[in-house]
KOLVEXTI-788833 format. One line per 3 residues: for each residue z, x, y of N, C-alpha, C. Coordinates in steps of 0.1 Angstrom, whole numbers, plus 5000, padded with zeros to 4 digits. Example, Ala and Ser with C-alpha at 12.3 -4.5 7.8 and 13.67 -1.06 7.14 Angstrom:
REM residues 2
5078,5132,4943,5078,5123,4955,5078,5132,4967 ~ 5071,5128,4978,5071,5137,4989,5079,5129,5000
REM end
This chain:
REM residues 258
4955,4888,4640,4958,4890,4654,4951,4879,4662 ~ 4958,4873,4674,4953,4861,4681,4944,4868,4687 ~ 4937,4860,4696,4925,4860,4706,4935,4868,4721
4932,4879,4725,4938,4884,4736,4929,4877,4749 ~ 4936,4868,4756,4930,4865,4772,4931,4877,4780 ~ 4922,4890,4783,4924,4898,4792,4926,4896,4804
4921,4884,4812,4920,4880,4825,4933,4878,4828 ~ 4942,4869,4821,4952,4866,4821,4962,4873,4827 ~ 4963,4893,4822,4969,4900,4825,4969,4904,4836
4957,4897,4844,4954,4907,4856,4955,4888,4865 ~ 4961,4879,4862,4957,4869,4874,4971,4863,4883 ~ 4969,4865,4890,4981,4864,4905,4978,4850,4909
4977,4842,4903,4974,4826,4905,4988,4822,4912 ~ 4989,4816,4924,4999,4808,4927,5013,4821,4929 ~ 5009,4832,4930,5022,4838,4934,5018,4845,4949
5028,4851,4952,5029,4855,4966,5031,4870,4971 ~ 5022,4874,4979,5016,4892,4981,5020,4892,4996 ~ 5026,4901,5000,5029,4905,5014,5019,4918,5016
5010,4923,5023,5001,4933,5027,5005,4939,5043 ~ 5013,4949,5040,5010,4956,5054,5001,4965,5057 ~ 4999,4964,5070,4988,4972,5078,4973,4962,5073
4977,4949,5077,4969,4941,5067,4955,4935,5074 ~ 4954,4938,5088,4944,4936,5097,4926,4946,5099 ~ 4930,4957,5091,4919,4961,5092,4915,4972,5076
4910,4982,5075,4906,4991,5064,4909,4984,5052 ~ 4919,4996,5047,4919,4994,5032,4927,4978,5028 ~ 4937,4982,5044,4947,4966,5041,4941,4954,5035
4930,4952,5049,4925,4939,5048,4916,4938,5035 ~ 4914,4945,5030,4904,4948,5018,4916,4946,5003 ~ 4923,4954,5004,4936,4947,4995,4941,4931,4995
4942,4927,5006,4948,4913,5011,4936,4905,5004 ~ 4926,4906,5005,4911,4897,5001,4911,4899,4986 ~ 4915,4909,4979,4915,4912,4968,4925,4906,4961
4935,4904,4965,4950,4898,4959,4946,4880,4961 ~ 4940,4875,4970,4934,4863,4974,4923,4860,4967 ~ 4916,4866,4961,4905,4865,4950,4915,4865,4939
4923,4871,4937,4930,4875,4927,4939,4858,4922 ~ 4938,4850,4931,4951,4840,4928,4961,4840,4939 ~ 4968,4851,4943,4976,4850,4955,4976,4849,4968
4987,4838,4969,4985,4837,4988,4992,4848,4995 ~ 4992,4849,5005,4992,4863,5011,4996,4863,5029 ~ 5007,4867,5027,5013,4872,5045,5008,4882,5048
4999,4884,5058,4991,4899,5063,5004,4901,5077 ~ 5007,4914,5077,5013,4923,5085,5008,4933,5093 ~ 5006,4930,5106,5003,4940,5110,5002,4942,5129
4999,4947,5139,5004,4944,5152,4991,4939,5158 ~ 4980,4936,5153,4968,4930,5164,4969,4912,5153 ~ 4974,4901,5164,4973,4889,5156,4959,4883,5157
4946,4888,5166,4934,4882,5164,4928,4887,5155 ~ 4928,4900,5146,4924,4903,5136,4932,4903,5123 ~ 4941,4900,5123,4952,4892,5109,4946,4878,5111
4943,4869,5122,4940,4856,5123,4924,4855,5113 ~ 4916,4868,5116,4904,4867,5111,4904,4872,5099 ~ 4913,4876,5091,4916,4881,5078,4920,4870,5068
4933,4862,5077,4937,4850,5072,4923,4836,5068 ~ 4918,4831,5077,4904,4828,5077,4897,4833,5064 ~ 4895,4839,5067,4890,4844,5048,4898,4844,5040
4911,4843,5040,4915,4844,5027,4914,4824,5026 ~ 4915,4821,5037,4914,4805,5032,4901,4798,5027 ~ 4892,4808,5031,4880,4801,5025,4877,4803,5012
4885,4814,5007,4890,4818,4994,4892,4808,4989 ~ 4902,4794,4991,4910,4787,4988,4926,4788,4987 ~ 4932,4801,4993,4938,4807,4988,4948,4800,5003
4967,4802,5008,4967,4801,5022,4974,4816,5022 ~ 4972,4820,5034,4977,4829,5045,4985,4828,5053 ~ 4992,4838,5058,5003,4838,5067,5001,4850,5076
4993,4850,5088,4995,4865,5094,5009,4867,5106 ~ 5011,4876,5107,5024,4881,5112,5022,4894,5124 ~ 5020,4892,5135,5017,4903,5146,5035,4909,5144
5035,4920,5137,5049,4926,5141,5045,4942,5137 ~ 5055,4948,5147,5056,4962,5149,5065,4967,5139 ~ 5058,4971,5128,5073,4981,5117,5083,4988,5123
5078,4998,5128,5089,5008,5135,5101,4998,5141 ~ 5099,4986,5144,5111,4976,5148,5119,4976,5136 ~ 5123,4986,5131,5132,4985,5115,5143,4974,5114
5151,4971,5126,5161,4959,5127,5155,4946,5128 ~ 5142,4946,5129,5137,4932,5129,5129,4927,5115 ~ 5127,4939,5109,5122,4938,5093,5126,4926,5084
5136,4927,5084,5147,4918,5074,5143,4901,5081 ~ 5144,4896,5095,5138,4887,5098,5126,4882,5095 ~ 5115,4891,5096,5103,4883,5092,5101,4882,5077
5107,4891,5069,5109,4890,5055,5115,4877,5049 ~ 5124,4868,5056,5131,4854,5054,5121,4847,5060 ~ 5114,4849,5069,5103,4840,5076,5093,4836,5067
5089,4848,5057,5074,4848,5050,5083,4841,5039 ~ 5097,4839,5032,5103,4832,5017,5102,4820,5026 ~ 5108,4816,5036,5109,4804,5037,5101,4795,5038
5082,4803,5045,5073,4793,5046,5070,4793,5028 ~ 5067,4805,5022,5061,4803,5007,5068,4798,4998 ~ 5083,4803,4998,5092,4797,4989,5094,4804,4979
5089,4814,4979,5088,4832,4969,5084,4842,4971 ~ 5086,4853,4965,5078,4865,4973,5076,4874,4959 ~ 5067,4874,4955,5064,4884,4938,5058,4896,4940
5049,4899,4955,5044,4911,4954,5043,4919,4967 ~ 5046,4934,4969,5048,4939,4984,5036,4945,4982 ~ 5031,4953,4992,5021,4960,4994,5019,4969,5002
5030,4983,5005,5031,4989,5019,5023,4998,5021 ~ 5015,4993,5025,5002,5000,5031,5001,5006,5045 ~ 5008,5003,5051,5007,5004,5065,5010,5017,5066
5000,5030,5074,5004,5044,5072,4996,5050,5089 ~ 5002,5060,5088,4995,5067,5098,4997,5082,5095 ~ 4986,5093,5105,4987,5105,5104,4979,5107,5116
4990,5118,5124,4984,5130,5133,4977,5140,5128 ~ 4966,5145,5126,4966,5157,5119,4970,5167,5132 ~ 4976,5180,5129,4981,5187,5140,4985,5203,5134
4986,5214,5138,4991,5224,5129,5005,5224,5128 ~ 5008,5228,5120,5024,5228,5119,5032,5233,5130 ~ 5026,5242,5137,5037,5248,5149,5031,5240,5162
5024,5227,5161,5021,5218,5173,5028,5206,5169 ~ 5031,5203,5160,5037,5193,5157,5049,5185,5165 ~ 5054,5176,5176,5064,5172,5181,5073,5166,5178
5084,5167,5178,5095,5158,5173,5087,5141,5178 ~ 5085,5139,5184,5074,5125,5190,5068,5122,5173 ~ 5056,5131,5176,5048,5125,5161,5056,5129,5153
5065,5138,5149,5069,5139,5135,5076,5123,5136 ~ 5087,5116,5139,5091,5106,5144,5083,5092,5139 ~ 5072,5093,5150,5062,5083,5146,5057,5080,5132
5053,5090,5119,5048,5090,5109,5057,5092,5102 ~ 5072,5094,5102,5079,5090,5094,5085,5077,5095 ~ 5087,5076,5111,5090,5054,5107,5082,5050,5101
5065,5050,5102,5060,5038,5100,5056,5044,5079 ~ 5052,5056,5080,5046,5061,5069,5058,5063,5051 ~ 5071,5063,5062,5085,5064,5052,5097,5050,5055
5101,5054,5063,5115,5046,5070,5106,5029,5068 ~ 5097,5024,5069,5093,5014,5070,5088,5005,5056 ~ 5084,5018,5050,5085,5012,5034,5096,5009,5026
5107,5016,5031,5122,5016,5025,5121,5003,5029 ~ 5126,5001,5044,5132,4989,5048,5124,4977,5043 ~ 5112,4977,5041,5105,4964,5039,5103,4966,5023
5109,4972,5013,5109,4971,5006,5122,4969,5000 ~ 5130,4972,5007,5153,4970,5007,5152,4949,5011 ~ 5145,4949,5025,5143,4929,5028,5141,4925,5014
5130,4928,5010,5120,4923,5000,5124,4918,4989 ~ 5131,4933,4983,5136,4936,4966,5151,4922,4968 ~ 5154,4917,4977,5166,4909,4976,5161,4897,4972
5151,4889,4978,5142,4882,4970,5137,4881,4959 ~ 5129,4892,4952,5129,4897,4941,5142,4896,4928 ~ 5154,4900,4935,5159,4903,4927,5166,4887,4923
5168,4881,4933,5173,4859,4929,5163,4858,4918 ~ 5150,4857,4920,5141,4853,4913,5142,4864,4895 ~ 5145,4879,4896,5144,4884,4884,5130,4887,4882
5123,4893,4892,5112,4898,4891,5103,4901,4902 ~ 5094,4912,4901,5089,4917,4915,5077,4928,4911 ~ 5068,4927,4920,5061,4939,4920,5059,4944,4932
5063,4957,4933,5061,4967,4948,5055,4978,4946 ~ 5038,4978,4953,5035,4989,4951,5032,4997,4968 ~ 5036,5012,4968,5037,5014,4979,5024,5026,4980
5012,5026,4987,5000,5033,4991,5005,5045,4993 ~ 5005,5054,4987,5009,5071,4992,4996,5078,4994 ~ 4992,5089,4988,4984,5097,4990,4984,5111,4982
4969,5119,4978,4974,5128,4973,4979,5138,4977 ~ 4982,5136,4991,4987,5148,4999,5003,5147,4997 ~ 5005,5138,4986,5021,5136,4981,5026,5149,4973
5014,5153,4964,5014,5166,4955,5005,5181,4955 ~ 4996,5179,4967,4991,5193,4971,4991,5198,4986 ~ 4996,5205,4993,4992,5211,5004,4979,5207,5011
4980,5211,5029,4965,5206,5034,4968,5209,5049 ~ 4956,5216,5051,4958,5221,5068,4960,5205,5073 ~ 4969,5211,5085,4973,5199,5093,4978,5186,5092
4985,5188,5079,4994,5178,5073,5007,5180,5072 ~ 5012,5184,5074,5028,5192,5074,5038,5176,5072 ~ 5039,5172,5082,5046,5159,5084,5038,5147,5074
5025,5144,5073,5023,5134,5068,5023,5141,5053 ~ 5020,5147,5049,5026,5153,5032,5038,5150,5032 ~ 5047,5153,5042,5063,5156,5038,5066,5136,5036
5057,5132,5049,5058,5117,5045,5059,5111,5028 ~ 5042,5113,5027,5043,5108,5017,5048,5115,5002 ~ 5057,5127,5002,5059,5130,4993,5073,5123,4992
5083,5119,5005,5093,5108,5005,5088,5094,4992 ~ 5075,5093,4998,5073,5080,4992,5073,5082,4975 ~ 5066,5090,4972,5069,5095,4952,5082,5092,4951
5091,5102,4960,5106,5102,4953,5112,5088,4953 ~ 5108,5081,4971,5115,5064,4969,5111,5059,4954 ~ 5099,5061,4954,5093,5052,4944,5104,5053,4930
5105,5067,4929,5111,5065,4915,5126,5061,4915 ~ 5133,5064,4927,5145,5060,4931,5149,5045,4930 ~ 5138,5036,4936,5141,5022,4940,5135,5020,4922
5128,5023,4917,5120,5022,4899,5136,5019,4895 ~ 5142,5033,4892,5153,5032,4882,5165,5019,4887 ~ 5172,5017,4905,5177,5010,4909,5176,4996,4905
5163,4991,4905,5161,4977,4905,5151,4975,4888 ~ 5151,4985,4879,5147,4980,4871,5153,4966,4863 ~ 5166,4970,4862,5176,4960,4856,5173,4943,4864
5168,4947,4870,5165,4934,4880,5145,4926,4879 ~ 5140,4937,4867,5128,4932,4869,5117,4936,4875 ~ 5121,4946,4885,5111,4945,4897,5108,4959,4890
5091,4961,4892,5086,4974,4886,5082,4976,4903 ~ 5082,4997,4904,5080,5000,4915,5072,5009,4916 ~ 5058,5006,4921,5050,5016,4912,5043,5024,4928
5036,5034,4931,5027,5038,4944,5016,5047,4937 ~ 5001,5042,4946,4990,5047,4945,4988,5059,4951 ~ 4984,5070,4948,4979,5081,4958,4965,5088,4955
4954,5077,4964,4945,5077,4966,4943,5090,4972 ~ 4926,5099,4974,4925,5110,4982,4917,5105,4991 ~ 4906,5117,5000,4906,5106,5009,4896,5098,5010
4894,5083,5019,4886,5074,5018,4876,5075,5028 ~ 4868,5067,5021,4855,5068,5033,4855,5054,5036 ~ 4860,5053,5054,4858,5037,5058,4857,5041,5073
4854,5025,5081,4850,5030,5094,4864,5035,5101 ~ 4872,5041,5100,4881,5048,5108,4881,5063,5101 ~ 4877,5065,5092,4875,5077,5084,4863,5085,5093
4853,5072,5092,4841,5079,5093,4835,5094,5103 ~ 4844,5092,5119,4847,5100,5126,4846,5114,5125 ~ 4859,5113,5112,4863,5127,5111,4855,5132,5105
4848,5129,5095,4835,5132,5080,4820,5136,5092 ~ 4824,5133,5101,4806,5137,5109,4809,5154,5111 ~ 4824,5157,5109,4824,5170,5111,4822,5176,5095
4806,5182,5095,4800,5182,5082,4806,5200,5073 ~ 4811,5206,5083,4822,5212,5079,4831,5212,5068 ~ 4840,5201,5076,4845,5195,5066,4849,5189,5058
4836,5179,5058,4836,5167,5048,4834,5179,5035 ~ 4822,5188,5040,4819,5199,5028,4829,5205,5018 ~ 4841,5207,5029,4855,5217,5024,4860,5201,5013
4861,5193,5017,4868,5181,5014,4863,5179,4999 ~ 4848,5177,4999,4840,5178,4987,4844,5186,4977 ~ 4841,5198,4982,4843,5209,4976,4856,5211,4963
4866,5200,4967,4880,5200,4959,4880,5184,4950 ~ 4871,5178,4952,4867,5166,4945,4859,5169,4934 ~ 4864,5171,4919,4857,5178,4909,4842,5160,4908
4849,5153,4909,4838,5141,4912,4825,5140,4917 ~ 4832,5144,4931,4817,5152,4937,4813,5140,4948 ~ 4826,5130,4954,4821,5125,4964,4836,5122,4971
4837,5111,4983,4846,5103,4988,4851,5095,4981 ~ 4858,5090,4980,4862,5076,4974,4864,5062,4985 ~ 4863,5051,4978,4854,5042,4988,4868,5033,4981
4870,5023,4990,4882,5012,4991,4881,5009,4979 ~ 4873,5002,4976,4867,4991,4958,4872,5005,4946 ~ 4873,5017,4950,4881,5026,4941,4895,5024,4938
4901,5015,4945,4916,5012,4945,4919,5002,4943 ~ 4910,4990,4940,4913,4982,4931,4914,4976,4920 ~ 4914,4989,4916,4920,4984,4899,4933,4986,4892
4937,5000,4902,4949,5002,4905,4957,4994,4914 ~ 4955,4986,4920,4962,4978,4930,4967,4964,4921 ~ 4954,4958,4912,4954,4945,4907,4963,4954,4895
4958,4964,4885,4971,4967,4872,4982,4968,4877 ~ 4988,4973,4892,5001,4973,4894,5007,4962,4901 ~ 5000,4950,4906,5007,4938,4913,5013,4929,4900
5002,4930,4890,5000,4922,4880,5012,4925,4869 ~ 5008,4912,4857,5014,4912,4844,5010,4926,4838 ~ 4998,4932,4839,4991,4941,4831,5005,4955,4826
5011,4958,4842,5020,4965,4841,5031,4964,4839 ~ 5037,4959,4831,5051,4951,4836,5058,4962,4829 ~ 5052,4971,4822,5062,4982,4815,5056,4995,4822
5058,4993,4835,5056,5004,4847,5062,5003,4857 ~ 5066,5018,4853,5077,5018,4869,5082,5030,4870 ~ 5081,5032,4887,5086,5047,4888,5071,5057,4891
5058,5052,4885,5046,5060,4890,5040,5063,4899 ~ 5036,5072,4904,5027,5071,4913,5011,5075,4907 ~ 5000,5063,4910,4989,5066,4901,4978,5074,4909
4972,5082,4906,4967,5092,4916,4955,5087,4913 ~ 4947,5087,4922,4930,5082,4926,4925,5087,4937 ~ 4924,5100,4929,4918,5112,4935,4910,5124,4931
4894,5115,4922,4887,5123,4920,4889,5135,4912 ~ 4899,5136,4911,4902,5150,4902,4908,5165,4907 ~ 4909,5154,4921,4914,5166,4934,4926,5175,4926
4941,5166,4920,4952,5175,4921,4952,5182,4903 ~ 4941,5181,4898,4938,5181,4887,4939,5197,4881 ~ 4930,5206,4897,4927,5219,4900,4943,5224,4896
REM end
């Protein structure tokens, strides 16, 4: 048996990562990680002085950048900036639809407004920028799309109604566009992390209530922290997986385990 290069399977040298919601939390933390990784990187997302300061790091990385101030829910303008990011890089090998939101609300407060809101950006937005995308992908005969779900994709949760229903859309796209574009190469794979502890999290977690209740269903016995999602992020952009598709990989403590 030869000498296996492990590194090898996991290195994104010289290919090209699109990151939405790529300006701040988990995004910009993914974007730096794919840019450590080897890949240059189009960050997506609506504030351009903080994509600008994302980009910046990824260049001192050695790596180049492309940030992009654009609003998803613009679904007809999707497909435009999608030709904008092939034309400056000249490829596109990896998506990254991270970009998510959530009201928490009870189910009988819920508005056609926010229901609306969190399905463009959290469903309707992943389709479309992953329909631009896979067209690229598919000239070239290869692709990796992984799309950030949650485990709220496979358990119930006060004041989730709409964003469960979101992201349980996203499981089924996932395995929908898997089987569609296999023939084409492109593996489609989504994470469903539980929940994270980062400075937009941190808010809610001071209500010690709850962090408690939250705990309490983590057989683990903590939060999970960004750097928890990168190993699943790099096995699914990467060579490592290339006979995956259709998953969604859950990194979640042990939560849906119960």
């Amino acid at each position: 048996m030869s000498k296996i290069n492990i590194q090898s399977y996991f290195d994104l040298t010289d290919q090209t990562a699109i990151v939405t919601g790529a300006s701040k939390g988990i995004g910009r933390e993914i974007a730096l990680l794919l840019a450590e990784s080897g890949a240059d990187v189009a960050l997506i997302a609506r504030k351009q002085e903080e994509l600008e300061d994302v980009a910046a790091e990824i260049e001192k990385l050695g790596r180049k950048a492309l940030p992009i101030s654009f609003d998803l829910t613009k679904t007809n303008e999707i497909e435009g900036v999608i030709d904008h990011i092939y034309k400056h890089f000249g490829r596109i090998d990896i998506l990254i639809n991270n970009a998510g939101i959530n009201i928490p609300e009870p189910a009988e407060e819920v508005s056609i407004e926010n229901w609306d809101t969190i399905m463009n950006i959290n469903l309707k937005s992943v389709f479309f920028m992953s329909k631009a995308t896979g067209k690229y992908m598919k000239e070239h005969n290869r692709g990796k799309i992984v799309n950030i779900s949650s485990q709220m994709a496979f358990v119930g949760y006060y004041k989730r109604s709409a964003y469960s229903t979101s992201k349980g859309g996203i499981t089924q796209l996932t395995k929908a566009l898997a089987i569609e574009w296999a023939s084409n190469n492109i593996n489609v794979n989504a994470i469903a992390p539980t929940f994270i502890e980062t400075p937009m999290t941190a808010p809610m977690f001071e209500d010690r209530e709850f962090k408690n209740e939250v705990l309490s269903r983590i057989p683990l016995g903590r939060l999970a922290k960004t750097e928890d999602l990168f190993g699943a992020v790099i096995y699914l952009a990467s060579n490592a997986s290339n006979m995956v598709t259709g998953q969604t990989l859950v990194v979640d403590g042990g939560w849906t385990v119960w």
